[in-house]
C-alpha positions in Angstrom: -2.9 -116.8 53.9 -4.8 -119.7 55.6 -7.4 -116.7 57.2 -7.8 -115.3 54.0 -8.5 -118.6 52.3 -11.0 -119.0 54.9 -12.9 -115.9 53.6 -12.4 -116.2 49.8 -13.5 -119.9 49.7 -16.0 -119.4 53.3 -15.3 -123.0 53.8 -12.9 -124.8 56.7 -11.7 -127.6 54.4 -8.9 -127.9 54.1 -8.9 -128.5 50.2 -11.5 -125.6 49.5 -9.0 -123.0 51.8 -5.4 -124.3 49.7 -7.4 -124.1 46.5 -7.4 -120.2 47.2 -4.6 -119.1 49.1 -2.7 -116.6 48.2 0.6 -118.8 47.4 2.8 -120.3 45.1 2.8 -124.0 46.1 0.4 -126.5 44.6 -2.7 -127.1 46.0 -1.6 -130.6 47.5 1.6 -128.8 48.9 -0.8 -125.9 50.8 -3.1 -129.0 52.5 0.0 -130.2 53.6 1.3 -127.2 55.4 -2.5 -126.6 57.0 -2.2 -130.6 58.2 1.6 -129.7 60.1 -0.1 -126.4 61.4 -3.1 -128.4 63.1 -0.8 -131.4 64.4 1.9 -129.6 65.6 2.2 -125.9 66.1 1.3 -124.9 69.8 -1.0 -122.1 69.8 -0.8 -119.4 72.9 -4.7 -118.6 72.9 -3.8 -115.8 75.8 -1.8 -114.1 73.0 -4.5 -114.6 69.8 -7.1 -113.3 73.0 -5.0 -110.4 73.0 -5.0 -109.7 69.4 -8.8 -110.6 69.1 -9.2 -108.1 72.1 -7.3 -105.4 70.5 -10.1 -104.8 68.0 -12.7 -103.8 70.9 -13.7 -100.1 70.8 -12.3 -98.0 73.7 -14.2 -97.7 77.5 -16.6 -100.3 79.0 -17.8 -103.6 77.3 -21.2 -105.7 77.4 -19.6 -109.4 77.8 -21.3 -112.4 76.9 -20.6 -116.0 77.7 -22.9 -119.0 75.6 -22.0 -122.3 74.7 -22.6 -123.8 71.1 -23.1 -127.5 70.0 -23.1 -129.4 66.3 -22.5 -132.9 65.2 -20.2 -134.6 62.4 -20.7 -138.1 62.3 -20.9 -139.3 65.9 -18.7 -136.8 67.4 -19.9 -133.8 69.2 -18.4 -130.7 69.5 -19.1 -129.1 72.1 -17.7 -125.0 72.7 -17.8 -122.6 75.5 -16.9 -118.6 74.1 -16.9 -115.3 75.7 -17.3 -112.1 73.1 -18.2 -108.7 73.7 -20.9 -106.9 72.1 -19.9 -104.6 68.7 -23.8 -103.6 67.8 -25.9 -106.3 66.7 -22.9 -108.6 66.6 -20.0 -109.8 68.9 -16.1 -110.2 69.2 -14.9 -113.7 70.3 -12.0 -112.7 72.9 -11.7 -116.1 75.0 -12.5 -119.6 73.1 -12.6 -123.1 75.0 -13.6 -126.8 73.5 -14.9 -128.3 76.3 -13.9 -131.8 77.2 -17.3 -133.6 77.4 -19.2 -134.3 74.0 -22.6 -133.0 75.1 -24.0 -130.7 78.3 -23.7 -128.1 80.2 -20.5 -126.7 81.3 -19.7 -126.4 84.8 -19.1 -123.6 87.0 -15.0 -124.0 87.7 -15.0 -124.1 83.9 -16.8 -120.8 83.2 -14.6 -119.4 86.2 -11.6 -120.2 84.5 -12.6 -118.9 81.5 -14.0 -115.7 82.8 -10.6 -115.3 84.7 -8.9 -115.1 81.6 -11.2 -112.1 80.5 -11.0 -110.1 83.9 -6.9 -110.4 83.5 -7.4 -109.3 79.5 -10.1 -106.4 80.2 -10.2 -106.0 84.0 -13.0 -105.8 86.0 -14.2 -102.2 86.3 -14.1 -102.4 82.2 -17.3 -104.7 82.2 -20.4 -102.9 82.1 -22.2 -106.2 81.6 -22.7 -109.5 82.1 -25.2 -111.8 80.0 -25.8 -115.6 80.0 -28.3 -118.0 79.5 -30.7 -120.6 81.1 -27.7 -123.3 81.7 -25.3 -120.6 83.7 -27.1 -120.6 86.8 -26.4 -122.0 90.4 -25.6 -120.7 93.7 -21.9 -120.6 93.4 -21.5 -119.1 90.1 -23.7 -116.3 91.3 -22.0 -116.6 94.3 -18.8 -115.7 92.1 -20.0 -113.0 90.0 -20.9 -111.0 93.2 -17.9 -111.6 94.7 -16.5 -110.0 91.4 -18.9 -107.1 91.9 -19.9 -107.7 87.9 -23.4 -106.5 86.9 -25.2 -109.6 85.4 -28.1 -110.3 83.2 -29.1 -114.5 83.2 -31.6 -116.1 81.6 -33.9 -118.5 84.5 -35.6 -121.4 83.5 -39.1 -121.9 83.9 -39.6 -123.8 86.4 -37.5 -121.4 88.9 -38.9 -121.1 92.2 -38.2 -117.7 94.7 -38.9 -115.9 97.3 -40.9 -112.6 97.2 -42.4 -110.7 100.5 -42.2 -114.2 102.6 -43.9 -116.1 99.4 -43.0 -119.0 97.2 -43.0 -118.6 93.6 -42.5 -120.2 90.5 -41.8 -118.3 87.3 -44.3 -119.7 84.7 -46.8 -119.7 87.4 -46.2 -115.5 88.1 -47.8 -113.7 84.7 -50.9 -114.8 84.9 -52.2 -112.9 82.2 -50.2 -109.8 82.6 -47.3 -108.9 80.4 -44.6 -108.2 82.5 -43.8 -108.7 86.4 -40.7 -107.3 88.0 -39.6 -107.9 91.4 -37.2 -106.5 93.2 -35.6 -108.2 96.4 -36.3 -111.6 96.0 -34.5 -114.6 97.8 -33.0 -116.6 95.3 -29.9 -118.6 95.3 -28.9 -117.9 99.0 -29.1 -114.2 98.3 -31.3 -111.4 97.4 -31.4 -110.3 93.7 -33.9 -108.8 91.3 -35.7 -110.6 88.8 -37.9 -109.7 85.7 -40.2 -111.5 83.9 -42.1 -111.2 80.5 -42.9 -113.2 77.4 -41.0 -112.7 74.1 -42.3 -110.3 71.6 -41.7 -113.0 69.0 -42.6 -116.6 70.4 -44.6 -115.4 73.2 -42.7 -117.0 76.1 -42.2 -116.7 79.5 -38.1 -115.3 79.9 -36.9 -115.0 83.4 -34.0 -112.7 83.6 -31.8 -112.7 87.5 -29.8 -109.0 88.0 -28.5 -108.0 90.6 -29.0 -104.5 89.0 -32.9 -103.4 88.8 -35.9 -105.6 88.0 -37.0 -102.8 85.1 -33.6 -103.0 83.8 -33.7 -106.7 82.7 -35.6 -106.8 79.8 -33.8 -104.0 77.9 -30.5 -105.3 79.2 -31.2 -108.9 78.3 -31.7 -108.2 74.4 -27.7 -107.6 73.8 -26.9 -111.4 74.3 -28.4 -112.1 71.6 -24.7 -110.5 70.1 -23.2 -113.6 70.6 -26.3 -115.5 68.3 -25.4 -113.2 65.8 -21.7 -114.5 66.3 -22.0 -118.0 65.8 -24.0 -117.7 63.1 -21.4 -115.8 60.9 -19.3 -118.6 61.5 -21.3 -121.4 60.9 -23.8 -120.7 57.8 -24.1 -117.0 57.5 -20.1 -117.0 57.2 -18.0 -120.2 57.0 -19.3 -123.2 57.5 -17.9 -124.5 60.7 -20.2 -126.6 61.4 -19.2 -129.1 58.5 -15.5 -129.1 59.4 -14.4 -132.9 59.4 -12.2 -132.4 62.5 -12.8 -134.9 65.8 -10.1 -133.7 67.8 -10.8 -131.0 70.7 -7.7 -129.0 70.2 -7.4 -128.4 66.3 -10.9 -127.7 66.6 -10.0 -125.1 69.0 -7.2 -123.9 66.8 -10.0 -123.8 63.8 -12.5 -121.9 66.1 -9.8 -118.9 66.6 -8.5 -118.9 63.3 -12.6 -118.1 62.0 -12.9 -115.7 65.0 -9.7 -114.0 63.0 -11.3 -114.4 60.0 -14.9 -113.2 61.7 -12.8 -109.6 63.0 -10.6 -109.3 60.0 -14.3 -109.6 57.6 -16.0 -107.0 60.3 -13.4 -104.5 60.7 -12.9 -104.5 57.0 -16.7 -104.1 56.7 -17.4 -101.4 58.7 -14.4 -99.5 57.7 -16.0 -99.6 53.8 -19.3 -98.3 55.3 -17.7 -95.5 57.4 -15.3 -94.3 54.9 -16.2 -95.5 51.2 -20.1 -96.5 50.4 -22.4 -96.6 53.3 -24.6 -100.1 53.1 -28.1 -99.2 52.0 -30.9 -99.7 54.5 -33.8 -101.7 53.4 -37.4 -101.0 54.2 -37.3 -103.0 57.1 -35.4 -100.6 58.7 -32.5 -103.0 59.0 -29.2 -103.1 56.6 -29.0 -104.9 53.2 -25.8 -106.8 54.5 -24.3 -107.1 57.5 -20.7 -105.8 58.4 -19.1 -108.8 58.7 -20.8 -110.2 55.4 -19.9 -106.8 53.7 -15.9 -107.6 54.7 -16.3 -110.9 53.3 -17.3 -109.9 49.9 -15.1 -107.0 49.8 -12.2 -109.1 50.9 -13.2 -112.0 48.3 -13.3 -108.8 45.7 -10.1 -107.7 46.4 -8.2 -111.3 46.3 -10.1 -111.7 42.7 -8.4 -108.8 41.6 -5.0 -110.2 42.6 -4.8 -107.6 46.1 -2.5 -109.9 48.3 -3.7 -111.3 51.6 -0.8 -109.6 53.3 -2.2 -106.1 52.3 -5.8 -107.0 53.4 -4.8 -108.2 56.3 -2.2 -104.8 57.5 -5.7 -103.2 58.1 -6.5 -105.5 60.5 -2.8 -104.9 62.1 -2.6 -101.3 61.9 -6.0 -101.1 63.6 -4.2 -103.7 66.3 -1.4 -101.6 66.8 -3.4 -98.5 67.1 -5.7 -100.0 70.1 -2.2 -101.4 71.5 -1.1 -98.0 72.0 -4.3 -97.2 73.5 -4.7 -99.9 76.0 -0.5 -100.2 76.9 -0.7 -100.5 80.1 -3.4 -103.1 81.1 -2.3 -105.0 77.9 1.6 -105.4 79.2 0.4 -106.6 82.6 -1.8 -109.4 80.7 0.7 -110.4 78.7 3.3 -110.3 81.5 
């Protein structure tokens, strides 16, 4: 009921989502029932990770790991996620509030996190890693290595390597020129490739660090921007997260897994209306009138208006669970064991 609500009234109040939900109580009764959940039920996030996970297609997966930021009042909230590309978007499978207001995480905390993700997927089930500018150093390279995982990471600028027995720095290597890629370079106590070119839309200078092939980067590098496309469909494109009046790291945690339900159910839903009853119209922009996920939510908002109950809408969403379950048995049971 409280996901639903969620998607009817794309809100996180708490007033807006018991306005909606699909229940008999009052309205003051239902905010009361979502205040007990956030103060006292004890969530296993390995268990929603698994149910979040069970919605991944079948075969290997593009992982991405990014941090988001936003402010209410003087409290910052600060969240690390790991999702896995779907298209153009993401699914959120591992979701951690980080216990610092602002900054960079550090690298045991993105080790434990991606730890959590090798048990869920396994290794040799990642085709891809992608970060950004603030998930370098030597020992987190140093880890994903030792893990044998492809990576794609965004440098910053002012990254200086080795090429052929010279120093360089990155904004100091186009010089004109479009593109450089170098292959072998000492960086980081190691020897890696690198790529560099400017953005087709801002025009500037991204680094990207592989330890694939330099003329691999820049094509490879373009699926993080999955996990963008993530965060916004929780925030403004989808609910509203941002302007959630909760201070406290763990309901907020709580609140970021019940949208990434709310995200998956409003996808799955989405693209199963496209594939099987009206296909979304494509604009002349070559790109799609609505999204998936923002196609789910309006159907799903539809459906409640015409008195569907949340229960039904959301047996898709389990049958599709169960069906991936079956699929994925075995590595599944020895996560959850």
């Amino acid at each position: 009921m409280y996901v639903t609500g969620m998607i009817q009234s794309r809100s996180v109040h708490n007033k807006d989502i018991a306005s909606v939900m699909d229940s008999t109580s009052k309205v003051d009764s239902d905010i009361r029932r979502i205040e007990r959940f956030y103060a006292d039920f004890e969530m296993n996030y390995s268990l929603f990770a698994l149910i979040l996970a069970l919605c991944l297609p079948k075969g290997k997966v593009n992982v991405c790991m990014d941090r988001t930021e936003w402010q209410f009042g003087d409290k910052w909230h600060n969240i690390l996620a790991i999702t896995v590309q779907l298209g153009s978007t993401s699914i959120p499978i591992w979701v951690e509030v980080l216990d610092k207001s602002r900054g960079t995480s550090n690298c045991e905390e993105r080790k434990e996190a991606l730890k959590m993700v090798f048990k869920l997927l396994g290794r040799k089930r990642i085709r891809a890693f992608f970060a950004d500018r603030e998930f370098i150093g030597q020992e987190w390279i140093a880890y994903l290595l030792h893990n044998q995982i492809h990576f794609f990471i965004r440098l910053r600028n002012n990254q200086y390597f080795e090429y052929r027995g010279k120093n360089c720095q990155i904004c100091k290597v186009l010089k004109g020129k479009k593109q450089a890629l170098f292959d072998d370079v000492g960086i980081y106590e190691t020897r890696l490739s690198l790529g560099i070119f400017k953005s087709e839309t801002d025009q500037k200078i991204v680094a990207i660090l592989t330890n694939t092939t330099a003329k691999r980067s820049r094509k490879m590098y373009k699926k993080r921007w999955s996990i963008e496309v993530f965060f916004q469909s929780i925030k403004k494109r989808g609910f509203n997260l941002e302007q959630t009046h909760m201070k406290d790291p763990e309901r907020i945690r709580k609140l970021m897994i019940l949208a990434s339900l709310a995200f998956v159910l409003s996808l799955a839903i989405g693209i199963y209306v496209h594939c099987k009853i009206k296909k979304i119209p494509i604009k002349k922009h070559g790109y799609k009138a609505v999204s998936f996920a923002r196609k789910g939510i309006d159907t799903i908002r539809e459906r409640l208006k015409l008195n569907q109950s949340s229960k039904r809408i959301c047996n898709y969403l389990f049958d599709l669970i169960a069906e991936r379950w079956q699929l994925y048995q075995h590595q599944l049971l020895i996560f959850v064991g």
